[in-house]
Structures are given as structure tokens and as C-alpha cells.
C-alpha positions in Angstrom: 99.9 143.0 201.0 98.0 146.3 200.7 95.1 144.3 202.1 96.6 143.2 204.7 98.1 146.7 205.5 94.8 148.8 205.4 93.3 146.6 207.2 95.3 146.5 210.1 95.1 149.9 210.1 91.2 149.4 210.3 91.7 147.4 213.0 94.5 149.6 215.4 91.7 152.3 214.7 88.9 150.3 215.3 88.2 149.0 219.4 85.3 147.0 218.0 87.3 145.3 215.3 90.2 144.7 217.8 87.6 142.8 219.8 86.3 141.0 216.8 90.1 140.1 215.7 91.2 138.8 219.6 87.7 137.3 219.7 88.7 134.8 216.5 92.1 134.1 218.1 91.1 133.3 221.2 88.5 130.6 219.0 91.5 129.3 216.8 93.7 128.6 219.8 91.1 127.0 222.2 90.1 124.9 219.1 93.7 124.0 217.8 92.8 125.3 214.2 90.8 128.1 212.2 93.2 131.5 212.7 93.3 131.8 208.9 89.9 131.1 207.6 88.4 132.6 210.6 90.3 135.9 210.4 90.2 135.8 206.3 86.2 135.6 207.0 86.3 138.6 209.0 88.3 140.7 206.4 86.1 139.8 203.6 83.0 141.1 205.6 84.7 144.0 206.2 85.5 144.7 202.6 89.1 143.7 202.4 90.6 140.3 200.1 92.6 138.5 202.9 93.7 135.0 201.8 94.0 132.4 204.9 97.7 131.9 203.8 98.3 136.0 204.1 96.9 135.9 207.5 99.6 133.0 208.6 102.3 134.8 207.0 101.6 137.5 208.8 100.7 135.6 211.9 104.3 136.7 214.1 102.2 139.5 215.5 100.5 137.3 217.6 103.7 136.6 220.0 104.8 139.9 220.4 103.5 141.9 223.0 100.1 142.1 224.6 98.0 144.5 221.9 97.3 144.4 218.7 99.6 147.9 217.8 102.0 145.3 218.1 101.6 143.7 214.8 
């Protein structure tokens, strides 16, 4: 969870990993699949350890608003 945490952080500070972030969901729901591995990809090049099954646990962000300061 302290992943997870800092890097959201990374991200609500970051306009360049907010575009990278939207950029993977917008992939996973025009594919149908991919939100976890492709998000847990982008963590792990960024220096975090984000599982695939953290990122869908955590995934109720998504519905709630229109930003990412959301989640």
C-alpha cells in the first residue's frame, strides 16, 4: 500500500505522469483488458512495486470524478 500511495502522489504532482496514467486507461478500456498490467508496467519504470491486483483494488478512482485528484 505505501507503493501505491507514493506513487499517486507522484502522479497528482506530476502532469506528465497524469498523461501517461489517463493515456493506459484510455488503452485498457478501448481494448476491454490491460488496466492492471499496463498501469503496474508504468509503476515499475518509474521505480515503484505495483502488483496488477493492487492497481484493481484500487481501481474505484476511476468512477469518481473527472481528474485524477480524485483517486
Amino acid at each position: 500500500m505505501a507503493d501505491f500511495q507514493s506513487f499517486r502522489n507522484a502522479v497528482l504532482e506530476s502532469v506528465e505522469l497524469q498523461e501517461a496514467v489517463v493515456s493506459r486507461i484510455n488503452t485498457a478500456i478501448a481494448n476491454g483488458y490491460g488496466l492492471g498490467d499496463s498501469i503496474s508496467i508504468l509503476t515499475k519504470s518509474h521505480g515503484y512495486n505495483i502488483t496488477a491486483e493492487e492497481v484493481y483494488e484500487h481501481q474505484g478512482f476511476l468512477g469518481e470524478g473527472e481528474e485524477l485528484t480524485d483517486f
